[in-house]
N, C-alpha and C positions, 0 to 999 in steps of 0.2 A: 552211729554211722550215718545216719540216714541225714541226722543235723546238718553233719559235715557235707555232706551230698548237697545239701540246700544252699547251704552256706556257698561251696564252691560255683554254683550255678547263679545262687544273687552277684556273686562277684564279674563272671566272666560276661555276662550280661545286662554289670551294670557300665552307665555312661560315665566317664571319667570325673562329673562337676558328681555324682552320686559315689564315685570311689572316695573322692576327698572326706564325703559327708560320712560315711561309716570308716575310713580311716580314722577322724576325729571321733566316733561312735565310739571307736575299738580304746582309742588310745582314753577316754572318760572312763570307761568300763576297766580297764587294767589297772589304771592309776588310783581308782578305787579301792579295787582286791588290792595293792600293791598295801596300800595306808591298812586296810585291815589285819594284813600279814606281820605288818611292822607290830603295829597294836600287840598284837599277838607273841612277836617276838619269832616268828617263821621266817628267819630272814633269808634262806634260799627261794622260797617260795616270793617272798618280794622282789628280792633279786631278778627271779625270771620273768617278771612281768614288769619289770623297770628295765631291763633291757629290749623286750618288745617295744617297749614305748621309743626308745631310743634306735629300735630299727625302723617306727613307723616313721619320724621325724626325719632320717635319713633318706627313707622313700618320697617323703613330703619336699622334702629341698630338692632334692636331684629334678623330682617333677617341674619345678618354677620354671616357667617360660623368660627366664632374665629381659628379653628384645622385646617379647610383646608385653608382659605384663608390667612394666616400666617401675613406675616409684612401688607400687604394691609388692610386685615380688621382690624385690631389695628391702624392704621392708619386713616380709614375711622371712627371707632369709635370714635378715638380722634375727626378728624373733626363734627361728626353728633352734640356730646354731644357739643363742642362749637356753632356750629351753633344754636343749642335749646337755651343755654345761652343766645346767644348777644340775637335774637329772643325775647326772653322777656324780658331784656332791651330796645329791640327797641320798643315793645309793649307796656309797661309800659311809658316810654317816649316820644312814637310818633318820635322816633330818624330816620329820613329819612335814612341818613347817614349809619346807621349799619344796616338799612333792607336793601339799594343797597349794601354791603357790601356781606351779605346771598345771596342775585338774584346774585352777581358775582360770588361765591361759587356754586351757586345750575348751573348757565349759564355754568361753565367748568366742572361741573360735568358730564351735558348733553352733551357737546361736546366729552367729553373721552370716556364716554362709549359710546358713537353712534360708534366713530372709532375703539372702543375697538371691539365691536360684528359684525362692518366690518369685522376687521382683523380677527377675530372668525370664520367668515362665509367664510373667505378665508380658513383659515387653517382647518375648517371643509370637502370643495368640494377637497381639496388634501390630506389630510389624514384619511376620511372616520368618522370622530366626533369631537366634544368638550367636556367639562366639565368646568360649570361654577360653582365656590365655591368663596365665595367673604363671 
């Protein structure tokens, strides 16, 4: 109980370029368990953590700022909307293959944007802000 308590307070107090980065947390973390499940042959248990992933990606697209974040978020849109796709092919098929396919998608995603909101943080402490539109 207490987790969750925590969990829901990093959430509602984190900043949105920090919601993207544990959205990508959450969805590495699922898509792992998900592969362990299949392994295993749990496939309800996969199931429910491939469709999380598939509501995180949902939340991920609707967020794209289309007007400001120009070629990137058209870009990131193509990727989500593929990602969801294979996602339920892999779901449907128990396809190990194209769900590590998605954790190597979701794994560079997590790594870009971590150095992305570095370099943010740099260019923040020398020019006095940012703006994040994605």
């Amino acid at each position: 109980m207490m987790k969750d308590h925590y969990l829901e307070n990093a959430v509602l107090t984190a900043s949105p370029a920090k919601l993207i980065e544990m959205l990508y947390e959450k969805s590495v973390e699922l898509l792992k368990e998900a592969r362990e499940f299949i392994e295993k042959e749990y496939f309800l248990e996969a199931n429910e953590r491939i469709k999380r992933v598939q509501d995180i990606l949902i939340e991920l697209n609707a967020s794209l700022d289309m007007e400001k974040g120009g070629q990137i978020a058209q870009s990131l849109r193509s990727l989500y909307l593929y990602m969801y796709r294979t996602l339920v092919e892999a779901n449907i098929k128990k396809d190990l293959k194209k769900l590590d396919e998605i954790l190597g998608y979701f794994q560079e995603l997590l790594e870009a944007w971590r150095a992305a909101m570095k370099s943010a943080n740099v260019d923040k402490k020398s020019q006095g802000g940012f703006n994040i539109s994605v």
